[in-house]
C-alpha positions as CSV (number, residue, x, y, z in Angstrom):
1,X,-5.9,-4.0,29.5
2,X,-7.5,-7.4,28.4
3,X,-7.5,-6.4,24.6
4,X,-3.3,-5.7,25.7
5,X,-3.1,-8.8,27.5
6,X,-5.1,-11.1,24.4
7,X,-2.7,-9.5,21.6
8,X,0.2,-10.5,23.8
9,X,-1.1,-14.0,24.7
10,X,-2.2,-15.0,20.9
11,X,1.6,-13.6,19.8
12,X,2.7,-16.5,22.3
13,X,0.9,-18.7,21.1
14,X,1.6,-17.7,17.1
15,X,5.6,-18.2,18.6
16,X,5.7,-21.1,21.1
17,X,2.7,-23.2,19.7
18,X,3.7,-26.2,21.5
19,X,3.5,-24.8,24.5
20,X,-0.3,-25.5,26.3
21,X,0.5,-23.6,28.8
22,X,0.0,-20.0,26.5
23,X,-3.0,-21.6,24.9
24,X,-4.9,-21.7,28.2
25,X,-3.7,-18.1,29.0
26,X,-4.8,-17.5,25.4
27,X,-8.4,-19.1,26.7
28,X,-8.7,-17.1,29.8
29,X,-7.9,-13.8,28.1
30,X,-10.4,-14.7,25.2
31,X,-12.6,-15.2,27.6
32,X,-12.1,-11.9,29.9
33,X,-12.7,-10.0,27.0
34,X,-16.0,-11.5,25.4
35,X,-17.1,-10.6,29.3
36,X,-15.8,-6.6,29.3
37,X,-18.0,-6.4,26.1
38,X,-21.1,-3.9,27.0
39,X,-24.4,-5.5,25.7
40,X,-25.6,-5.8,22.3
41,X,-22.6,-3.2,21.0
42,X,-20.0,-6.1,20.3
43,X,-20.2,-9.7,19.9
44,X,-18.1,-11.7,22.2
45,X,-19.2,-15.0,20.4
46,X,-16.4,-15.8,18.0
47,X,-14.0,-15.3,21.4
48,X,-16.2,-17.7,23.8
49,X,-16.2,-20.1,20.5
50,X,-12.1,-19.6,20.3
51,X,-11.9,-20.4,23.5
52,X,-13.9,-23.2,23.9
53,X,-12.1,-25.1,21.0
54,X,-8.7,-24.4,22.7
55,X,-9.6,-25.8,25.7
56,X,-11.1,-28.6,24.1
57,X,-7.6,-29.1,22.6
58,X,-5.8,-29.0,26.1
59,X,-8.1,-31.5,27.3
60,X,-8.0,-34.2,24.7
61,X,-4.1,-33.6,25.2
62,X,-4.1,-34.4,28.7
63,X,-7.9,-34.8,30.4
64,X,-5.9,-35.5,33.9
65,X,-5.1,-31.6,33.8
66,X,-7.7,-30.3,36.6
67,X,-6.3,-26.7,35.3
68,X,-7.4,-27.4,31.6
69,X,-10.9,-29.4,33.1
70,X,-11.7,-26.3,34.5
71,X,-10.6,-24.1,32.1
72,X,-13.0,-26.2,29.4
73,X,-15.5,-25.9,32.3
74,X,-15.7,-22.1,32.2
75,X,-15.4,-21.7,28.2
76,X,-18.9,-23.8,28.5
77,X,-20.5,-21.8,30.8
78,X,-19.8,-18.5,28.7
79,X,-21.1,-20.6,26.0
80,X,-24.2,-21.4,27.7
81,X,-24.9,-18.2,29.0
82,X,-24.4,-16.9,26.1
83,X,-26.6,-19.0,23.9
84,X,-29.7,-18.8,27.3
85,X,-29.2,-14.7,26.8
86,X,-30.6,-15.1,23.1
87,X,-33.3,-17.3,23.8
88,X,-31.4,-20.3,22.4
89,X,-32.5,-22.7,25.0
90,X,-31.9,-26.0,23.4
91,X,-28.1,-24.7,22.9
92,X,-28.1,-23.6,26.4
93,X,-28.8,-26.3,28.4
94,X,-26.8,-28.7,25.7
95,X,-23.6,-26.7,27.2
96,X,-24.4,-26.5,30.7
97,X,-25.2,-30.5,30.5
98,X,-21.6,-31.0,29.2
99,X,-20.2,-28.7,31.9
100,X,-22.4,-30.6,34.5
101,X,-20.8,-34.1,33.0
102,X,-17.2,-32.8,33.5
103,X,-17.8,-31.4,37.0
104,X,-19.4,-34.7,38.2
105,X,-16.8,-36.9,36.5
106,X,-13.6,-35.2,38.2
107,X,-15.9,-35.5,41.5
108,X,-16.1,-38.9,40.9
109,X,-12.1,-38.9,40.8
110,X,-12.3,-36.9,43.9
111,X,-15.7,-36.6,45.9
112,X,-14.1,-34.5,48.8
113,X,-12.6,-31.9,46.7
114,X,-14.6,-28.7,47.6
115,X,-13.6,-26.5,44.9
116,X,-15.6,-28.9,42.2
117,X,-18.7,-29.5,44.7
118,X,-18.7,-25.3,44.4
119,X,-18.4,-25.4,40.7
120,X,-20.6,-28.0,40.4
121,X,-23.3,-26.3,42.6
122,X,-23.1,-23.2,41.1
123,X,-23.5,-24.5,37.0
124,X,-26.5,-26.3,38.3
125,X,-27.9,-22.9,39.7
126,X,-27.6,-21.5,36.3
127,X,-29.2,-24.9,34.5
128,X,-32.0,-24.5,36.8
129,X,-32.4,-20.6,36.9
130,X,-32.3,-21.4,33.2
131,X,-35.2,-24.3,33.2
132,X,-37.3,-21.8,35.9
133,X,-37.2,-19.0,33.6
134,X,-38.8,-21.0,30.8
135,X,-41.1,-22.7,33.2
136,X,-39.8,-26.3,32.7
137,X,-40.9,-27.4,36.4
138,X,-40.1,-30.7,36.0
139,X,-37.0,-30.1,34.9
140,X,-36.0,-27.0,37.6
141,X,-36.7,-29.0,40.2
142,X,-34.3,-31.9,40.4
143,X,-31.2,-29.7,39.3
144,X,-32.2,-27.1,42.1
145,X,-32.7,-29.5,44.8
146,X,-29.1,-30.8,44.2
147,X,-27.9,-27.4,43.8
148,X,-29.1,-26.5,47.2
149,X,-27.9,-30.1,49.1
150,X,-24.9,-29.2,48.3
151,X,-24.7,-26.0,49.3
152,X,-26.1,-27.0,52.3
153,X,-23.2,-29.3,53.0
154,X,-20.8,-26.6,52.0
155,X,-21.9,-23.6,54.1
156,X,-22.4,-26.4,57.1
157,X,-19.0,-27.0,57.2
158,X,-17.7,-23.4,56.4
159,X,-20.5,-20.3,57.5
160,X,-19.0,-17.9,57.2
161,X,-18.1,-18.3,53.0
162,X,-20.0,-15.8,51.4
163,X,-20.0,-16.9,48.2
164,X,-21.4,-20.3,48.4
165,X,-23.9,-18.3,51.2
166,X,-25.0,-16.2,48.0
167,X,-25.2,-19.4,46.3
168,X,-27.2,-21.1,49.3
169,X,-29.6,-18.3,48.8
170,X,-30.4,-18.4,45.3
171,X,-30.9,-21.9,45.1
172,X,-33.5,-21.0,48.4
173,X,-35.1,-18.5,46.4
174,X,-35.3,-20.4,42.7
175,X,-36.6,-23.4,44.1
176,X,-39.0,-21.7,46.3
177,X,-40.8,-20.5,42.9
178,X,-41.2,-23.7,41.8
179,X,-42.6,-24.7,44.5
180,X,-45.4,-21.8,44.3
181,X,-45.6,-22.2,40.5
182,X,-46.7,-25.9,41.4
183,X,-48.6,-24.7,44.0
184,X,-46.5,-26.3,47.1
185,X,-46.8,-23.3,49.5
186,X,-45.9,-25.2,52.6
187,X,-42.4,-26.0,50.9
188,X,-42.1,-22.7,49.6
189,X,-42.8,-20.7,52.5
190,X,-40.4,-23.0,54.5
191,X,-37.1,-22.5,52.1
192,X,-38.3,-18.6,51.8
193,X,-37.9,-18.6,55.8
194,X,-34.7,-20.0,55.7
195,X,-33.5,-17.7,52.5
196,X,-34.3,-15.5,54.8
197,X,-32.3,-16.4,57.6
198,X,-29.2,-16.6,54.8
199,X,-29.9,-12.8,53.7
200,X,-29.5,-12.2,57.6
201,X,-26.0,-14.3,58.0
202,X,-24.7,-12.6,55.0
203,X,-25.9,-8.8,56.4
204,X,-24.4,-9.8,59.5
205,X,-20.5,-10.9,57.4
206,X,-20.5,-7.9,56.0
207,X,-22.8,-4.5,57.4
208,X,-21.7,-2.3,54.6
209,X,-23.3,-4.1,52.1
């Protein structure tokens, strides 16, 4: 079905190339089939690459687009995960930096606007899952201490959002191991107990699972 719906979407964009509209389809769909590849048998890199220069083509056109912003935002973080999954750290972190930059600059524009405080939370999850894995402490720390203030603020005002719950917890559970790698087991114990308490909010949303 994607492979249908990116043949279809590039054809639009062969026939109407004026039209930005079919070059962020064309973006999406690039990207939704980079992601259905299984590991290691096909390489979704030329399509995240694709699709990171078309959005950065809708964005130079018009950077007040939110659409296209995001749309940029997301080709970056393939990008980056991408580039972290092949042990190309320096890459990595270069394209979740820029994704950080555009996510703080349209909060800038807009500071109450929930959906980029979520987006914003979750790429510095990533950065710092990313820094953590490598053991770069100093740099874990700051990115996951923002990451969990705001989903703090977030799941405050909304408790029952499962999503940025899931998101509350990891940032619990990432920074707690920095703080045991540096040897700060009063901290860590403290956001392990209240990880906990998430894991319990989120079993108590939804039994099944």
């Amino acid at each position: 079905a994607f492979d249908e719906a990116l043949a279809i979407r590039r054809q639009l964009v062969k026939d109407h190339p004026a039209v930005p509209d079919f070059k962020s389809a064309l973006a999406k769909s690039l990207i939704n089939v980079g992601n259905s590849f299984p590991d290691e048998t096909r390489d979704p890199f030329p399509l995240y690459e694709e699709s990171l220069d078309l959005t950065r083509q809708l964005v130079l056109t018009d950077p007040s687009n939110e659409n296209w912003q995001g749309g940029l935002c997301e080709s970056l973080d393939r990008m980056a995960v991408f580039h972290g999954s092949r042990g190309k750290i320096a890459e990595a972190v270069a394209f979740h930096e820029e994704n950080l930059a555009i996510k703080r600059k349209m909060l800038q524009i807009d500071p109450s606007d929930r959906r980029w405080q979520e987006m914003l939370g979750f790429s510095l999850n990533r950065l710092g899952a990313l820094h953590l894995e490598q053991k770069m402490l100093p740099a874990a720390l700051p990115v996951l201490e923002e990451a969990l203030g705001i989903f703090r603020r977030i799941t405050q005002s909304d408790p029952s959002d499962s999503s940025n719950l899931t998101q509350l917890e990891q940032s619990l559970t990432n920074l707690s191991a920095v703080y045991r790698l540096q040897g700060k087991f009063v901290e860590e114990k403290a956001l392990h107990s209240e990880g906990n308490e998430v894991i319990r909010t989120l079993a108590n949303l939804d039994p099944a699972n």
